[in-house]
N, C-alpha and C positions, 0 to 999 in steps of 0.2 A: 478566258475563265479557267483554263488547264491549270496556271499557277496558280489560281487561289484554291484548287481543286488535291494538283497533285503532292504535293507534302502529307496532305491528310488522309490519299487514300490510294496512295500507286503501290501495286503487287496484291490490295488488299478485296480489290472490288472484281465483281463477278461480271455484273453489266451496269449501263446507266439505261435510266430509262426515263424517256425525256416527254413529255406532256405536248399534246396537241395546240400548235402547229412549232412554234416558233422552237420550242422545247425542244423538238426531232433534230434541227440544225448546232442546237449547244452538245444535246444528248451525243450525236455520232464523230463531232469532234473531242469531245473527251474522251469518250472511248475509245477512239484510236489512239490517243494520248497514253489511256489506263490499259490497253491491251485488253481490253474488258469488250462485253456485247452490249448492242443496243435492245431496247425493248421498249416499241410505241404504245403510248397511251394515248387512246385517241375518244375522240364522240363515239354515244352509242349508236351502233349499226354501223359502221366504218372497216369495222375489223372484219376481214372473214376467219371463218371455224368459231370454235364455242369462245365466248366471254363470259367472265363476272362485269359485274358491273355497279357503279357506284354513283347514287346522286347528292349534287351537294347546292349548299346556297351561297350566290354571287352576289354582291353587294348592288347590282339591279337585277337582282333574276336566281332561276337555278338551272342545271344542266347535270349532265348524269356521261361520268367514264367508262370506255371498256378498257379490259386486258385480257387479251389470250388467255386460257384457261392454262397453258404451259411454256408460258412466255419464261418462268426460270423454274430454276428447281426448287427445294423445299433448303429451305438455309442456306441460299443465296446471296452473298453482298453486294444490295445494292445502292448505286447512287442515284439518288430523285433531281433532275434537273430541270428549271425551265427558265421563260424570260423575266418574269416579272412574280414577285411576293405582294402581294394586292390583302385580304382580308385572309387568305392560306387556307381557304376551303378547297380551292381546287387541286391542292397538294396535299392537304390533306386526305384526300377522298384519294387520290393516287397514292398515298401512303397505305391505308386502308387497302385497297386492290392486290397492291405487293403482300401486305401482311397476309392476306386469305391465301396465297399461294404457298406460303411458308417461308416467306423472305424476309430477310431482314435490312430493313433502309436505315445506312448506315449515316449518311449524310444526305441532305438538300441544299440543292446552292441555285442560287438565282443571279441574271444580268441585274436587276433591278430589284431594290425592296422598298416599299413604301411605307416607311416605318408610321407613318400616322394613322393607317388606320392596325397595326397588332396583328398584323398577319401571322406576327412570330408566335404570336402568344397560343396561337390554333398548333404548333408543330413542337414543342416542348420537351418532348420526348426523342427527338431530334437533335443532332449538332445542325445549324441553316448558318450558311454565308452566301455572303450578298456582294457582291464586288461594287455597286453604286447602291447610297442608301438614303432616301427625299425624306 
């Protein structure tokens, strides 16, 4: 995922911050790629010290994110990464998290998008690449 990543955002990103579970393993190989930091976004109660936290709706259900209360700084460039863009609530809800902190999510990129159900249409506000898209 590095090269569909780094053209668009090498020297420029602060940390990636990669979405529970699968997320954490894209998130911390980019980053070493972007020279940038990691930053988990996990389930609530997962995290220790203070979190925000965010609940969102899943196309069977809902679930609710933490993040470190100073997991980056205030105008921070980050990049949102996970495995799969599905309906984009749960990226969106981690964009959300970042934005409370004073970051700014510069891009999202996913292994996988499922274009059928408009996941994208929820992150708009966002550049999203998708390296496979169903």
């Amino acid at each position: 995922m590095a090269w569909l990543i780094e053209p668009h955002a090498a020297g420029s990103i602060d940390a990636v911050a990669g979405i529970e579970a699968r997320g954490f393993l894209f998130a911390a190989a980019a980053a070493l790629q972007l020279g940038a930091g990691v930053v988990p976004v996990r389930k609530a109660g997962k995290l220790p010290w203070k979190t925000y936290e965010a609940s969102y709706d899943l196309e069977y259900g809902s679930n609710t994110l933490a993040l470190h209360t100073d997991a980056v700084a205030p105008g921070a460039r980050v990049l949102l990464i996970d495995d799969l863009l599905a309906t984009g609530g749960t990226a969106q809800a981690a964009a959300s998290l970042l934005g409370r902190l004073g970051a700014r999510v510069v891009e999202v990129a996913f292994l996988i998008e499922l274009a059928f159900l408009k996941g994208r249409d929820r992150l708009t506000q966002y550049p999203v690449r998708s390296l496979l898209t169903y």
